[in-house]
Each structure stands twice: as structure tokens, then as C-alpha cells.
C-alpha positions as CSV (number, residue, x, y, z in Angstrom):
1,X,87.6,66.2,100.6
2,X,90.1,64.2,102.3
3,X,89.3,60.6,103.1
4,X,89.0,59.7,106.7
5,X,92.2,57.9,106.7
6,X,94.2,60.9,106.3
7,X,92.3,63.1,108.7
8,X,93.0,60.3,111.2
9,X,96.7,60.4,110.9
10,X,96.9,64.7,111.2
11,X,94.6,63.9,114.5
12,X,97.8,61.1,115.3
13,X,100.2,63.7,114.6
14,X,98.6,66.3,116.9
15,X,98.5,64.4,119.8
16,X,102.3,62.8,118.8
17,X,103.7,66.1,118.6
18,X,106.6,67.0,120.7
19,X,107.4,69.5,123.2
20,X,104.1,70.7,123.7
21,X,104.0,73.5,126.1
22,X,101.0,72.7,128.3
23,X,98.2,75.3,128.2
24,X,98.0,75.5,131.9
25,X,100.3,76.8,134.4
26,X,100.4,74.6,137.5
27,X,97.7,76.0,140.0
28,X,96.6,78.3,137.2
29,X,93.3,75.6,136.3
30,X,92.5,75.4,139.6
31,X,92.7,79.3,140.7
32,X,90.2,79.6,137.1
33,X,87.6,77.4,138.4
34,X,87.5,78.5,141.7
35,X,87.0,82.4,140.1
36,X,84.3,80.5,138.3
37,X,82.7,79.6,141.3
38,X,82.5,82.7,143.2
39,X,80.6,84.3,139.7
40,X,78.4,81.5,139.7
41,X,77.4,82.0,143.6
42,X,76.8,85.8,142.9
43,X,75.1,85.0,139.6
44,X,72.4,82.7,141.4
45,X,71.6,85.5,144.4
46,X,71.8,88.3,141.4
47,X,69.0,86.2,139.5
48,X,66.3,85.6,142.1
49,X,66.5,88.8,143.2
50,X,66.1,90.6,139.6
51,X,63.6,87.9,138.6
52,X,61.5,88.6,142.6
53,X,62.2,92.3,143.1
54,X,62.7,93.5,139.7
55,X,61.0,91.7,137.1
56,X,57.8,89.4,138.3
57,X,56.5,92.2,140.2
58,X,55.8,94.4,137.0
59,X,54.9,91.3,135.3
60,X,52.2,90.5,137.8
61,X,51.3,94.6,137.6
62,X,50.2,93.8,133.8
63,X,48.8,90.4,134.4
64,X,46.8,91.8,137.2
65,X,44.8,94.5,135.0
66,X,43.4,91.0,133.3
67,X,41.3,88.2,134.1
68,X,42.2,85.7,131.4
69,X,45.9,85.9,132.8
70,X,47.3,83.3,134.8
71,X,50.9,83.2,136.0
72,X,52.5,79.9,136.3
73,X,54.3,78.5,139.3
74,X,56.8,76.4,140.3
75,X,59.3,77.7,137.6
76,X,62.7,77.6,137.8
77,X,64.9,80.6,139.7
78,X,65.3,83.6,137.7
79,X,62.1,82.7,135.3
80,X,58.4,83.9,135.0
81,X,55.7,83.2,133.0
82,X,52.3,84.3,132.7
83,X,49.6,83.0,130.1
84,X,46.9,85.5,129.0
85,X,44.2,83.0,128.0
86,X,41.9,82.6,124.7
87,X,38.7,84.6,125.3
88,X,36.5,86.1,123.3
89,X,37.4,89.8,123.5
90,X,41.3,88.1,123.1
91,X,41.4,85.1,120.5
92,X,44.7,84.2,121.3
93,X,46.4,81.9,123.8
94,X,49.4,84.5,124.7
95,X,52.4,83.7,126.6
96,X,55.0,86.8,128.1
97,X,58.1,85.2,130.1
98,X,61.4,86.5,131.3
99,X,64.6,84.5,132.1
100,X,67.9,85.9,133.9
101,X,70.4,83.6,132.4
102,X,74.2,83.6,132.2
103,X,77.5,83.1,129.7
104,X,79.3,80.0,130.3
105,X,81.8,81.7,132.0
106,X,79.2,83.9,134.4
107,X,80.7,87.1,133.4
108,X,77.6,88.2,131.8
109,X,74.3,88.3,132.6
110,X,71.4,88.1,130.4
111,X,67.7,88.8,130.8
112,X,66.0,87.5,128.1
113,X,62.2,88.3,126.8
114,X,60.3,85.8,124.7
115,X,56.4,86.5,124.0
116,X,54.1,84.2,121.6
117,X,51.0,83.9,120.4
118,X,48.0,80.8,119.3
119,X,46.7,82.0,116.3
120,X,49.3,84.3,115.3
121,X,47.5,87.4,114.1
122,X,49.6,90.4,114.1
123,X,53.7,91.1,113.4
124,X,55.1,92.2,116.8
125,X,58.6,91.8,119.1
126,X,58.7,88.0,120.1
127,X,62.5,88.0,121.5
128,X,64.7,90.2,123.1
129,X,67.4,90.3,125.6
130,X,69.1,92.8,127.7
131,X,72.7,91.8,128.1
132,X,75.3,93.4,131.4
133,X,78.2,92.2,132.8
134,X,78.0,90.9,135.9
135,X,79.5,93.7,137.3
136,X,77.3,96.3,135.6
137,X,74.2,95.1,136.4
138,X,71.9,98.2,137.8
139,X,68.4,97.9,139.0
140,X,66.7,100.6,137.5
141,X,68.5,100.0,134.1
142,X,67.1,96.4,134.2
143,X,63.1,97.7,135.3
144,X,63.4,100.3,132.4
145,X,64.0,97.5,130.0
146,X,61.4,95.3,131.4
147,X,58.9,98.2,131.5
148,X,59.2,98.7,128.0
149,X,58.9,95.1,126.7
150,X,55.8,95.1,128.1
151,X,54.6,98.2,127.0
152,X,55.2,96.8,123.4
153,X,53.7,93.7,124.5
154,X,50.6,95.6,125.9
155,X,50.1,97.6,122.5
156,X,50.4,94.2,120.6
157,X,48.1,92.7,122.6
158,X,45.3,95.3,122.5
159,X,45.8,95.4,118.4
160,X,43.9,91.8,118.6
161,X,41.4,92.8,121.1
162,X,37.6,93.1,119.8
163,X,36.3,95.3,121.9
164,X,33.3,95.2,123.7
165,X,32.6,94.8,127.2
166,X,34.5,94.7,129.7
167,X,35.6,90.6,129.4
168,X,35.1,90.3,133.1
169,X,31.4,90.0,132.3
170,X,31.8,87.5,129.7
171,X,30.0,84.7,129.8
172,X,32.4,81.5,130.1
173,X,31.5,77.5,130.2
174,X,32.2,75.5,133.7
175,X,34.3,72.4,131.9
176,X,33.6,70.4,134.5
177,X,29.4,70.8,134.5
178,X,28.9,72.9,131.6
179,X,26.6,75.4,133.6
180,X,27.1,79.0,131.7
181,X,28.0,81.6,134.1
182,X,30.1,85.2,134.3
183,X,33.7,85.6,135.0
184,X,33.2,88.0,137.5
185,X,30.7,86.2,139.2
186,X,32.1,82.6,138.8
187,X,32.9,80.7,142.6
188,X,35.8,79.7,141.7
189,X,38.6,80.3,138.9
190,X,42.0,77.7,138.2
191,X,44.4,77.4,135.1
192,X,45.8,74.9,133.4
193,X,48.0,75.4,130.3
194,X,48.1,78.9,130.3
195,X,44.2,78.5,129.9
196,X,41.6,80.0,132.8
197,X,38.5,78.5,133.7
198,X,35.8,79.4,135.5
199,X,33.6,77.0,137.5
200,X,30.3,77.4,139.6
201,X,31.1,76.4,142.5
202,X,34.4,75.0,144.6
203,X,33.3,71.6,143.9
204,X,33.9,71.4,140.6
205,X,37.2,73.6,140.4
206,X,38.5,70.6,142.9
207,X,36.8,68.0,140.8
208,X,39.0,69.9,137.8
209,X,42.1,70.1,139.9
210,X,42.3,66.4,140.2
211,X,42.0,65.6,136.5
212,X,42.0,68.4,134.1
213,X,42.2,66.2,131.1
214,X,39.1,64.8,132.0
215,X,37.5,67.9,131.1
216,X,39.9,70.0,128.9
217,X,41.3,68.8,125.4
218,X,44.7,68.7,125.6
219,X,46.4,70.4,122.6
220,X,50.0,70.6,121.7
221,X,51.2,74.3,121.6
């Protein structure tokens, strides 16, 4: 290994060295970035319009065909999330998200599937991603992929579910007043964490609202 001494004088003889042809061509850096540019513009419409038109909308078609599922707002363009919460028919605290993300150049475009879950039980497909140019980027082609991520999520799901009856009518605690009460019958419902609760009245999902670690331990996922 060469001492640092010598590796500074080949960095001094680098930079000293003579007739250097510059990498650039005179306009050439600026007619680059402004290409640049006009990707990046079409890669910001391209990703809210996959991430409203093409992938949240099947997301929130699986979410909706549970009630421990809560999908989380306020997320950045071209991202989704949605937290299917531990319950008894479904030990797990499960999270499905999907990001449209980009090279650094913004010739590509990436949508990207990541999926966990709190105890992990069962082996299943955590990570994927679906990579186009930005020019090749097709509707259909990208709701096919999405469709069957979550089809594999949906059989690894239902390989940890216990069975039962419908969860609906399971009997969940009001964290706010501890009154027992059914899902389906609860007055009010709210997340927090990727976690639903259920509460007995409006009063205390407000009461919840305000201060959820009042009520909730707080654990590091």
C-alpha cells in the first residue's frame, strides 16, 4: 500500500498535467443540462400520473377488500403506502408500497415494490422493480406488473391468516376508553402507524387524534 505521500503527488501530477483537452465542448454542458431538464419535467407529470391513475387505484382495490388496512397520506409524488394492521385473524403489522422513481440522468424510469412484515412468519417477495425507459413507458405494461405484485402479496398474506370469522366482527379495544366493541359496528375508526383503531364513539377518535401516544405504545418498526 502506498503511503499517502505518494498518492498525493500522482493527484499533483494529474491536475499539473499539460494540454488537457477539456471534456466539454463550449455550449455542449449547457445544451446537457438543459436535455436534463426537459426529462426531469416529463419524469414528474409521468410519475403522479402512474402513481394516481395506474398504481394507487389497484392498491386501494386490495386495501378496500380489508378493514385492518389503512393507506397513509400525505406521501410524497409518485409514492403509496398502505398498512394492513395486526389483528387477530392477521398477526402481522404488514406494509405494501410503491415508488415511481428515476436514474440520475431521467432516462429511466423505475417503479419499485417493497412489502414487509412484523413478526416475519413466512418466506415471500419483499422487493421488486419494474424498470422502462422513459420513452417506453406503457400503461397497461405498468398495471400488469402491479397487478401481479399484489397478487403474490395477496397469497402471502392469506398463508398467515387464521381463519375464522369474518375479522370485521372481531371484537377490538377502544385505546382511548377501553370499552370492547365490534369492528363493524364501532362509531368511529382512525390509524396511526399503519395500526387501525376502533373507538365507540366520535369523541374519543378525536380525543385520539389529538394525542395518539397518549393511548398507543409507540414501538420502533
Amino acid at each position: 500500500m502506498s503511503s499517502l505521500v505518494d498518492f498525493a503527488k500522482r493527484v499533483e501530477e494529474q491536475l499539473t498535467g499539460t494540454k488537457r483537452e477539456p471534456h466539454w465542448e463550449p455550449g455542449e454542458a449547457d445544451r446537457y443540462m438543459a436535455d436534463v431538464e426537459v426529462r426531469r419535467r416529463r419524469f414528474e407529470e409521468l410519475a403522479v400520473r402512474l402513481n394516481d391513475t395506474v398504481v394507487q387505484p389497484r392498491l386501494e382495490t386490495l386495501a378496500g377488500y380489508f378493514s385492518n388496512s389503512s393507506l397513509t397520506s400525505n406521501e410524497a409524488a409518485g409514492h403509496c403506502t398502505c398498512w394492513f394492521g395486526y389483528c387477530e385473524r392477521f398477526p402481522s403489522s404488514t406494509k405494501v408500497a410503491f415508488a415511481v422513481e428515476h436514474d440520475i440522468r431521467f432516462e429511466k424510469v423505475a417503479v419499485c415494490y417493497e412489502t414487509s412484515m412484523t413478526p416475519l412468519f413466512i418466506k415471500f417477495n419483499q422487493h421488486d422493480r419494474l424498470t422502462l425507459t422513459l420513452n417506453e413507458v406503457n400503461d397497461d405494461r405498468v398495471a400488469d406488473w402491479v397487478e401481479e405484485r399484489l397478487a403474490e402479496f395477496l397469497d402471502a398474506y392469506l398463508r398467515i391468516d387464521r381463519g375464522g370469522e369474518d375479522f370485521e366482527e372481531e371484537a377490538a379495544t377502544d385505546p382511548v376508553c377501553g370499552m370492547r366493541i365490534n369492528r363493524s359496528s364501532a362509531g368511529a375508526s382512525d390509524g396511526y402507524r399503519g395500526h387501525p383503531y376502533y373507538f365507540c364513539s366520535t369523541d374519543c377518535q378525536e380525543k385520539f387524534a389529538r394525542e395518539p401516544t397518549a393511548y398507543v405504545e409507540v414501538k420502533t418498526m
